[in-house]
N, C-alpha and C positions, 0 to 999 in steps of 0.2 A: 548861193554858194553852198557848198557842200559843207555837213555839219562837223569834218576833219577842222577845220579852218576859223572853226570858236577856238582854238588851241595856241591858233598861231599869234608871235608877240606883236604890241604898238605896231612896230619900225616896219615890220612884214607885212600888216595889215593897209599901213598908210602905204607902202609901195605897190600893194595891188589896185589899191584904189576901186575903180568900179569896171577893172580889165577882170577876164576872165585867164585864170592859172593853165597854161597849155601842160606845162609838165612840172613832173617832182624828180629829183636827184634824190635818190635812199643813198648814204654813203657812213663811210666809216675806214677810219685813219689803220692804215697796217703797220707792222714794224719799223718800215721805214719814214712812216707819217704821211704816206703816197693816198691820195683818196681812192678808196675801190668801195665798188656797190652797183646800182643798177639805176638805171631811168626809164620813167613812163611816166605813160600821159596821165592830167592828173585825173581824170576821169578813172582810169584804173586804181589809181591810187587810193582814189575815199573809198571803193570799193574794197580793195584789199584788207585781210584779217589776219598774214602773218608772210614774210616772204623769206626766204634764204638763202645762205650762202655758202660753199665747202669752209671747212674750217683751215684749209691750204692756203687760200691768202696769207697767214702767218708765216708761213712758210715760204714765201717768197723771197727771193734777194730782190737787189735792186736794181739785175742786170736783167731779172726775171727769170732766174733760173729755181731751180727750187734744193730747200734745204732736206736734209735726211732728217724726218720725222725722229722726236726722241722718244716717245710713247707705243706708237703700234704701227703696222703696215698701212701704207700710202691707198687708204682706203676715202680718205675726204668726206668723212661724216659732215652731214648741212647742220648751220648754225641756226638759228633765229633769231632774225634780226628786229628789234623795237625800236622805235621811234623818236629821238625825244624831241617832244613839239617845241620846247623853249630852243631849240635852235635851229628851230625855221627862218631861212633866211633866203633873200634873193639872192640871183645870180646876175649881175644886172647888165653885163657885158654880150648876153646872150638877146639874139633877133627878136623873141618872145616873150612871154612873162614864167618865168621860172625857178622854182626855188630849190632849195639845197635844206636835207631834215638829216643831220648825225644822227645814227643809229645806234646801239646797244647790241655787243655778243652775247647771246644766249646760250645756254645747249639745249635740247629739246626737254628738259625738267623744268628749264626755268633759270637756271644756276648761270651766274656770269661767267663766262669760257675768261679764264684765267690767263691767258697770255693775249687778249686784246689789251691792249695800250690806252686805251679808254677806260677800262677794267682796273688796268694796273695804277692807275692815279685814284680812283675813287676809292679803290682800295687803302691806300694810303691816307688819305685825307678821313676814310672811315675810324682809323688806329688814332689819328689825333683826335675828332669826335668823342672817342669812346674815352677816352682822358680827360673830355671837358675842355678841349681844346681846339679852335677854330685858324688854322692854321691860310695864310693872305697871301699873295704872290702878285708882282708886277715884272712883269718880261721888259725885255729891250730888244727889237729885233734890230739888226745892222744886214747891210746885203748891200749887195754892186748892181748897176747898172750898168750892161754892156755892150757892145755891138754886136751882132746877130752872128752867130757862131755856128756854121753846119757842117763843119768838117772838124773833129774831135785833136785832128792830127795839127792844127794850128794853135797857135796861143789865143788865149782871152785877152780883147782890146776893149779899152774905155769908150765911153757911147760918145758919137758926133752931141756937139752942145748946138743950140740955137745961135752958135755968133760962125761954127760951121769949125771951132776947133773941136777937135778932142780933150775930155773932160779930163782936169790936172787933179793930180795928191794932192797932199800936205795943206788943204784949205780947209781943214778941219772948223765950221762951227762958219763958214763964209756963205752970205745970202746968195752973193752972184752965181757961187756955182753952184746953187739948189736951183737958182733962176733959169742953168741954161739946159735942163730938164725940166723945165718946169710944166710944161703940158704933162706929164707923166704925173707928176706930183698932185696936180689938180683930178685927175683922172684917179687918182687913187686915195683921193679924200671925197672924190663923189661915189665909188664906188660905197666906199666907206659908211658913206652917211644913208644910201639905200638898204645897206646891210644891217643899218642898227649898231654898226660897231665904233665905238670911240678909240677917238686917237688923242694920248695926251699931249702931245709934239712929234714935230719931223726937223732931223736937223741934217746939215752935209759933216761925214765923218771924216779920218783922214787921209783916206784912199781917193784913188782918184774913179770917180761914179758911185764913191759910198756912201751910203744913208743909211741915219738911226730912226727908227721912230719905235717911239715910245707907247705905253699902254699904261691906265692907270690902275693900280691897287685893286686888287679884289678875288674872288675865290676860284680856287686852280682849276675846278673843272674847267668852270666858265672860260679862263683866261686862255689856256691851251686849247681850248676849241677856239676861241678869237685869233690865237696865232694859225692854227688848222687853218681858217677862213682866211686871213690877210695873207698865207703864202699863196695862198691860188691868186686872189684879187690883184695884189702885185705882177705878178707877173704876167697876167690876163692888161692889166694896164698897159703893161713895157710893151707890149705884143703890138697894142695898138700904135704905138709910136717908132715902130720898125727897130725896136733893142729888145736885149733880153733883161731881167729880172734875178738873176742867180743867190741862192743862199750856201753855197758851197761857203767851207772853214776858211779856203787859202784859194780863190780862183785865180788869180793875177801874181803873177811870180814879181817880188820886189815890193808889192801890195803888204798891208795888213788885212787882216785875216776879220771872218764876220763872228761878231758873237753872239751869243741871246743873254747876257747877263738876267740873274733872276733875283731878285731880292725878298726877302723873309721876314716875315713878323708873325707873331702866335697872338691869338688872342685868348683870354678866357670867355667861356661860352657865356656864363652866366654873368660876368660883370661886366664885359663887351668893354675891360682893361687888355692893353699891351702887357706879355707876359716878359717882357725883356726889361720893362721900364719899371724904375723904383722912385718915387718922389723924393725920395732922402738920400739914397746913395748914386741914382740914374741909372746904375743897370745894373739887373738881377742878377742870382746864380744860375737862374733859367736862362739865361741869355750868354752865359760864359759856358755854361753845359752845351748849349745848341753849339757854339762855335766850336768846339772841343769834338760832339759827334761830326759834324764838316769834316775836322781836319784827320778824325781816324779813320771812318769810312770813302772819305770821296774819292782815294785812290782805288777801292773798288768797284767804285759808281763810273770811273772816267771812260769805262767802255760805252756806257749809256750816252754821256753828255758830249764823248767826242765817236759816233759812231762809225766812220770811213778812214779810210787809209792817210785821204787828206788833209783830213781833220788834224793830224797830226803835224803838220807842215805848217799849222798857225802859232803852234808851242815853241816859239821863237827866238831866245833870249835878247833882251832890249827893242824888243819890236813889236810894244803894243800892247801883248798879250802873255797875262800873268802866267810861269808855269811854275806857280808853289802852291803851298798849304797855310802860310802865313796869314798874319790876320793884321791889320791895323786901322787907326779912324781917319778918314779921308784921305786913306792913300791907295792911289790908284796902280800900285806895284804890288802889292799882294794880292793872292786869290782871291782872298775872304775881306771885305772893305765893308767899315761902319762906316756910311754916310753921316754929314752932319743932319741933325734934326732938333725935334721938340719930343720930348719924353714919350708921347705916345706914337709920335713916327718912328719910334728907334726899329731900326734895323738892321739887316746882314747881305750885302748885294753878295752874289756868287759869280765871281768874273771865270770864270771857267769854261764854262758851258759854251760850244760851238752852234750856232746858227742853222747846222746842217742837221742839229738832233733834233726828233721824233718830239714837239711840244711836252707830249703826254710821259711821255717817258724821260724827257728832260728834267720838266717839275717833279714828276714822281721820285727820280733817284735823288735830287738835289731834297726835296723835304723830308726823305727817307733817312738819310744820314743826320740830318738834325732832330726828328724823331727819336732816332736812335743813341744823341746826344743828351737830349730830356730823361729819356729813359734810363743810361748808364750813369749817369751826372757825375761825368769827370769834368777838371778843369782843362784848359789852351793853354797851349803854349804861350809864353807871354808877351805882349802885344810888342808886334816890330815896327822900328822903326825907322826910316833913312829910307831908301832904295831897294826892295825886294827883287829887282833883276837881276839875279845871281845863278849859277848852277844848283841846282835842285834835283832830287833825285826821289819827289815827292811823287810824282804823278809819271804815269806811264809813256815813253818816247813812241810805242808802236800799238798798234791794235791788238798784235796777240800778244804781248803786253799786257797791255791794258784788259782783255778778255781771261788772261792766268791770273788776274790780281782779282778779278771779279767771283771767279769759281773759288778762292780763298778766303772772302770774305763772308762766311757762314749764317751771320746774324746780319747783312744785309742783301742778301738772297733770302733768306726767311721772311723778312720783312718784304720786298718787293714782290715774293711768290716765288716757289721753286723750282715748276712748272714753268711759268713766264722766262726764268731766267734759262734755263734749259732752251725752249724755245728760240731766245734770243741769242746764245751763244750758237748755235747750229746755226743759223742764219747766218750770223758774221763771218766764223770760220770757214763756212764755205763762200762768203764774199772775199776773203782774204787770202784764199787758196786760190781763189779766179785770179787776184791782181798780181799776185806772185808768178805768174803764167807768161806776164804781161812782160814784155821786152820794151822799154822803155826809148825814149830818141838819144838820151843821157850816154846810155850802155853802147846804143849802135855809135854814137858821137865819137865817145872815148874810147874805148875797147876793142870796135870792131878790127882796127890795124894796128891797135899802139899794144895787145898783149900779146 
């Protein structure tokens, strides 16, 4: 074997076994968290000493159109692209032996190109670092499973089950109806297990073809690279079993909506203590500060965690999904929920975030704001109680919306990169200029004879 491949982890090494590697996937997550990069065989690959990429993929929408460059003329200077071996991983769906290596933006100095999305989280997790502070993250992915959909112009149906009905709601947390998907399920726990990646549970939500699964605790690069990899895997699954895989906010009209909940805890570097957790009183000022930056930043951050037009159609009232700023302990109607725990599990889930955001850029804004809570150390508001489904006028109802709330928030544009966020606002705006375009079946429905 080629001496690239002393690099590569356990999990990757056991899944080549004593096959020879036909090819490598160089890839690397764009704005929208879409994998782009290049493949070749791997023969070329251990050969290879540097390869590139225009730095225009950042610039892409998601329709593939491309954004108005906010720096200089659409010249598409090449990035370089590195390697990073710790996530070498198979592709195991593929006829061959093939693996998949996330890459690192460079510019040709060396300096990380500041609006890749891979960039912009280590960056972040660099500013707790440098605090002495090791900041932990556990995603929740939710997504539907659906019947195979080729015409855009139709509605999203629930997948055929194995008894030959169509998969029902409201069975939230029911075996049977994980059971009548269940080839998929298995398919994407063996996926899983070739990949090296853990899954801490899989459960049926309360959609009808909705599943949660879970990830356990641990550090955000890693973890947002693990959701990078299980969105492809999923849906590389569903593919085999004739359904689709979807992570859209709101697919299914009537549906609840998919989230990524992210939960939070700080650690201190050197005593490898929970920074929220106090033996005497249970939770710190560090832990009322972190809540407090949440709830003054995230209405800036909410273009990040809900990035599409649809994304906005999960923001509900009574259905599901929180649309406030509130905070309280094990309730599941506020934003911001302290889980119950033990003093060193204490933490902060963030039920906000849509399923449809960019991993990298989800974790990044969501710890950027409590970051930014550490650092100002104001107090919350004070912890609510009863029912949080109420009108709120906390969190933005529209994209550009939510994108004017982001260009006002000064000190979490600084913190995130101000470059990045430039980048990313052009991109949206002109995704959001596209959908406004859009004549909708609603408008010809009602409209066309009745104004």
């Amino acid at each position: 074997m080629s001496k690239w491949t002393d690099h590569l982890p356990e999990a990757t090494l056991e899944y080549i076994g004593n096959r020879r590697v036909d090819e490598v996937e160089c890839i690397i997550g764009d704005i929208a968290g879409v994998a782009r990069g290049k493949a070749m065989p791997a023969s070329k690959f251990a050969k290879q000493t540097n390869y590139y990429l225009p730095n225009s993929i950042f610039l892409q929408t998601i329709t593939g159109e491309w954004a108005d460059n906010p720096f200089d003329s659409f010249t598409e200077p090449d990035m370089v692209m590195v390697p990073d071996f710790t996530t070498a991983t198979a592709a195991p769906w593929t006829a061959d032996v093939t693996l998949q290596v996330i890459h690192d933006a460079m510019d040709q100095d060396g300096t990380p190109i500041p609006f890749a999305p891979r960039n912009v989280l280590k960056r972040i997790v660099a500013l707790f670092n440098a605090e002495g502070w090791s900041p932990v993250v556990a995603p929740e992915m939710e997504f539907f499973l659906t019947a195979r959909n080729i015409d855009p112009n139709q509605p999203i149906m629930p997948p055929m089950g194995r008894s030959g009905r169509r998969a029902a709601g409201k069975q939230a947390y029911s075996m049977s109806a994980v059971d009548e998907y269940g080839k998929v399920i298995d398919d994407i726990y063996d996926f899983a297990e070739a990949q090296g990646l853990e899954i801490d549970g899989i459960l049926q939500e309360g959609g009808a073809g909705q599943i949660e699964l879970n990830l356990a605790h641990g550090d955000p690069v890693r973890l947002a690279d693990e959701v990078f990899f299980f969105k492809r895997l999923i849906r590389e699954a569903a593919l085999r079993h004739d359904c689709f895989a979807t992570f859209m906010a709101k697919p299914i009209e009537g549906e609840p909506g998919s989230a990524m909940h992210i939960h939070h805890s700080v650690v201190d570097t050197k005593s490898g203590k929970n920074i929220f957790a106090d033996k005497r009183t249970g939770e710190t000022d560090l832990f009322q500060h972190y809540i407090a930056g949440m709830q003054n930043h995230l209405p800036g951050a909410i273009a990040l965690l809900a990035p599409y037009v649809n994304s906005y159609r999960r923001y509900v009232p009574d259905f599901a999904a929180p649309i406030n700023l509130e905070w309280g302990r094990d309730n599941r109607t506020t934003g911001l929920r302290v889980p119950i725990s033990s003093a060193a599990g204490r933490r902060i889930e963030n039920r906000l975030p849509g399923m449809d955001c960019n991993p990298y850029l989800g974790i990044a804004a969501s710890l950027a704001c409590g970051y930014l809570g550490l650092k100002e150390a104001k107090l919350p508001r004070p912890e609510f109680s009863g029912s949080a489904y109420i009108d709120s006028d906390d969190i933005a109802v529209s994209l550009g919306d939510a994108l004017d709330r982001l260009e006002e928030d000064t000190a979490l544009r600084e913190v995130m990169g101000v470059e990045f966020c430039k980048v990313y606002s052009s991109v949206k705006r002109n995704e959001y200029k596209e959908f406004l375009q859009v004549i909708s079946p609603w408008e010809r429905e009602h409209l066309l004879l009745n104004v």
